[in-house]
C-alpha positions in Angstrom: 108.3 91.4 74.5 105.0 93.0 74.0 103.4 95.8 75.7 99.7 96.2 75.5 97.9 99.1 77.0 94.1 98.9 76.8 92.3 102.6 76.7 88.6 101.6 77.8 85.4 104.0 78.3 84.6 102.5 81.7 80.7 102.0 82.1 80.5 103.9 85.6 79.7 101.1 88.4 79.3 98.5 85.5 81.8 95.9 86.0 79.9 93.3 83.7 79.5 95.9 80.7 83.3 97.5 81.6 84.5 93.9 80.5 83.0 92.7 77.7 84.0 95.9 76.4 87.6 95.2 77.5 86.9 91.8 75.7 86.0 93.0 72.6 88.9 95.1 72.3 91.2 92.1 72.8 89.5 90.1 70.7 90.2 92.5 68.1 93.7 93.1 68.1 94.8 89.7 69.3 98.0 89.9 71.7 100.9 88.1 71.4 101.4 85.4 73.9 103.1 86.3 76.7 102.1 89.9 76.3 101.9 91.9 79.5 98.3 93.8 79.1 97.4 97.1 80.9 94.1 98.0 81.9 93.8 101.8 83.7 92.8 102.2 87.4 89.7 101.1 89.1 88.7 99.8 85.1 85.6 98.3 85.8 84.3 100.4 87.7 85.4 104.1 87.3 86.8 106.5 89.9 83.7 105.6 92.8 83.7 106.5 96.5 80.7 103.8 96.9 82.7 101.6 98.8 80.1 98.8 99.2 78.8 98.9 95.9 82.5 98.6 94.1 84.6 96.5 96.4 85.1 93.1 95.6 83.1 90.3 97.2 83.6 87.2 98.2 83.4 86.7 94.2 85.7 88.7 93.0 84.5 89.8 90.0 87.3 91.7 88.6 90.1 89.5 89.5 88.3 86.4 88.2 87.8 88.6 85.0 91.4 89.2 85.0 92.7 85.8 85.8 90.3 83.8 83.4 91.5 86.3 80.3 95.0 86.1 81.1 94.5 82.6 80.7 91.9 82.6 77.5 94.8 84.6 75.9 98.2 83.3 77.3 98.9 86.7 78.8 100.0 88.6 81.9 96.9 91.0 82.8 97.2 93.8 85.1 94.3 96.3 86.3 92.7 98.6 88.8 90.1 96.9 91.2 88.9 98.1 94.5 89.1 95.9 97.8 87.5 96.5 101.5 90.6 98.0 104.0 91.1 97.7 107.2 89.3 100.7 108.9 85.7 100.6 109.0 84.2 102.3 105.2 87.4 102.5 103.6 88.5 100.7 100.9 91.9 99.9 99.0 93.1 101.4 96.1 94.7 98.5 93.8 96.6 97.2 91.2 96.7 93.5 90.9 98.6 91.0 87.8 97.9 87.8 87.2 100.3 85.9 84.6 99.2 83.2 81.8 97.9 80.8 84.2 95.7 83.1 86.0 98.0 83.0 89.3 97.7 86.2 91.1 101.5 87.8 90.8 101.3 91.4 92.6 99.2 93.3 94.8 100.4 96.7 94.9 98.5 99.3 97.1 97.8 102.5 96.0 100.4 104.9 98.2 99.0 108.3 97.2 95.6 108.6 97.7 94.3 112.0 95.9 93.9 114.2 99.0 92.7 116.9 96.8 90.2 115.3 94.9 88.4 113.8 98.3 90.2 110.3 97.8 92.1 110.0 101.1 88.6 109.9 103.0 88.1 106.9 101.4 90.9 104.6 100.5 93.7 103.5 103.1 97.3 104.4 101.4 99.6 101.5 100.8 103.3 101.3 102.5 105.1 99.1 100.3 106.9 99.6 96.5 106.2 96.5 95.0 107.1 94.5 92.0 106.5 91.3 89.6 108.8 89.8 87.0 107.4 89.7 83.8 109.7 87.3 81.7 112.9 88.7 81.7 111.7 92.1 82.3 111.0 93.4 86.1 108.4 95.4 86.6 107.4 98.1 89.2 103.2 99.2 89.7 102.0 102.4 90.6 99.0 104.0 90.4 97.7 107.7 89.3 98.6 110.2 91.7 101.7 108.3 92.5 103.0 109.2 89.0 103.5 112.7 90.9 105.7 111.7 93.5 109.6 111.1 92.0 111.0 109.5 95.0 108.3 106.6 94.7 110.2 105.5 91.4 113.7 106.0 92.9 113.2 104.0 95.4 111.6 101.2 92.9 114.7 101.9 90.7 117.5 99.7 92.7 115.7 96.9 92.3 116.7 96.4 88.9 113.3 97.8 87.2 113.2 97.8 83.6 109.5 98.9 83.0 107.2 101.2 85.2 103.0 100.8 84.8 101.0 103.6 85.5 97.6 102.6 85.6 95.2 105.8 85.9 91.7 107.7 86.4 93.1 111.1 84.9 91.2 113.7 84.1 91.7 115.9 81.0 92.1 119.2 82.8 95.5 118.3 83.9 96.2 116.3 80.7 99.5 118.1 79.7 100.7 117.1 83.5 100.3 113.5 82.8 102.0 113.9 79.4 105.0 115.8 80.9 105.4 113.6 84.1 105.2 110.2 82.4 107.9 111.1 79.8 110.0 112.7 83.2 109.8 109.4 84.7 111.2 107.4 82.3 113.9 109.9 81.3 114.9 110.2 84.9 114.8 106.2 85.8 116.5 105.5 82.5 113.3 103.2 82.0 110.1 102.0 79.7 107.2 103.6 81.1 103.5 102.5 80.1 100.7 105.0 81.8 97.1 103.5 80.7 94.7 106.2 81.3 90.8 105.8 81.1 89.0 107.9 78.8 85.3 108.9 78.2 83.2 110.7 81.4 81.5 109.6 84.8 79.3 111.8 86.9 81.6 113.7 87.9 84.9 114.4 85.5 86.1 114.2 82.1 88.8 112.0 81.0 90.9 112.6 78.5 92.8 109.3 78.2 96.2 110.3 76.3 97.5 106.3 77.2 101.5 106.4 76.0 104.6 103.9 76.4 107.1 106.1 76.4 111.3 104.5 75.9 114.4 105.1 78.2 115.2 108.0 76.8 111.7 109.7 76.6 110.8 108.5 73.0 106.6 108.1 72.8 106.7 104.8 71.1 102.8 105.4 70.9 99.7 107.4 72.1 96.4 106.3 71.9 95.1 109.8 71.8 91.6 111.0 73.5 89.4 107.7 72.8 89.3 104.2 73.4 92.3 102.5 72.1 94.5 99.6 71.5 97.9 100.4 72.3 101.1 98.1 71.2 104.6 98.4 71.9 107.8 96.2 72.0 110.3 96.2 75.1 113.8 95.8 74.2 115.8 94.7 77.3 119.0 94.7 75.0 118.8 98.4 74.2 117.9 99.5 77.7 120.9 97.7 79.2 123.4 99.1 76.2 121.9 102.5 76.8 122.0 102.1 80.9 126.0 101.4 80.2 126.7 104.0 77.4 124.9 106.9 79.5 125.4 105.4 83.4 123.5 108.3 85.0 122.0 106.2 87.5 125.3 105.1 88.8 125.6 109.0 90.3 122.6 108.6 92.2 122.5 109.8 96.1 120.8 107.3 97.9 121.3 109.0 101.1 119.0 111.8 99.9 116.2 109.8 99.3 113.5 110.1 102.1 114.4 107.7 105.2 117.8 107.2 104.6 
């Protein structure tokens, strides 16, 4: 089972110039069918607060982009896009997947919004872990700052995931954090872990890209380092579950500590 994570210079506000970039580098390396491919967050756009001018319309750009190349290359496509929320000038946060046929999958809403960085006056949070089965694998989405937040992915884990995607707008002052806390997240969750960062610069940040699939055990398989990138790696279900019975940590774990319960 391939893994594809796709490190893209995002043209800022450009979603028409974001993707035939994104379709060039698929074109070039040619994924295996059935691959699940990973675009970073808010990919065709960049990390914008203009609501109005990002958001999806009645179109849809992005998610008709997604759909029509899962379909062009017999894949599973996830990515960031932006959608209109429920309180007046706020928007959503998203990650959506769309499998080989170009059915819509998952819709998974961003839960933490980056207070610091302004993004909470923005976006509505989500409420709800979500996740998608992709083949034999299940799958759990999150989105950037929620790669901070340890008790989102325990609460995933009982669901039977096998692979976390962290899809992301991070910037390369805090590079060593995402580094650290993607490798802590698939140690801990006895998990694959994909985190598909942007890279390049908008307006307003740097971004240092750094996109890595990461093993159970805390293995990089593969970094893409700091510039735009192809990333490939292969997800072996059999070696998670012999490794999740050799080392049964996650048997020991408290759910009653977990927040809510």
């Amino acid at each position: 089972m391939q893994v594809i994570g796709v490190q893209v210079y995002t043209v800022w506000e450009d979603k028409q110039a974001t993707f035939a970039r994104v379709r060039q580098l698929l074109e070039e390396h040619q994924p295996a069918s059935g691959a699940l491919i990973v675009l970073p967050e808010m990919f065709s756009t960049g990390f914008s607060f203009d609501i109005d001018k990002i958001a999806e319309a009645e179109t849809r750009e992005t998610e008709t982009f997604l759909a029509d190349t899962a379909v062009q290359f017999g894949v599973f496509m996830l990515g960031g896009v932006v959608n209109h929320g429920e309180s007046p000038g706020k928007g959503r946060n998203e990650c959506v997947v769309f499998d080989p046929a170009g059915k819509l999958i998952c819709r998974y809403v961003k839960q933490f919004p980056f207070t610091f960085g302004g993004e909470a006056d923005h976006y509505e949070s989500g409420n709800r872990i979500m996740t998608f089965a992709w083949r034999d694998a299940t799958v759990a989405p999150v989105i950037c700052y929620d790669l901070r937040f340890p008790e989102l992915f325990r609460a995933a884990g009982p669901r039977g995931i096998t692979l976390y995607t962290v899809i992301a707008n991070w910037p390369r002052s805090r590079e060593q954090h995402w580094m650290a806390l993607l490798g802590a997240r698939a140690i801990e969750n006895q998990a694959y872990v994909i985190g598909v960062n942007r890279c390049g610069s908008d307006p307003n940040i740097e971004y240092g890209g750094r996109s890595r699939i990461i093993d159970p055990q805390g293995t990089v398989l593969v970094d893409a380092g700091n510039d735009q990138a192809v990333i490939t790696a292969e997800i072996d279900l059999d070696a998670l579950a012999e490794y999740r019975r050799k080392f049964p940590a996650l048997d020991d774990m408290r759910d009653d500590l977990l927040p809510g319960r």
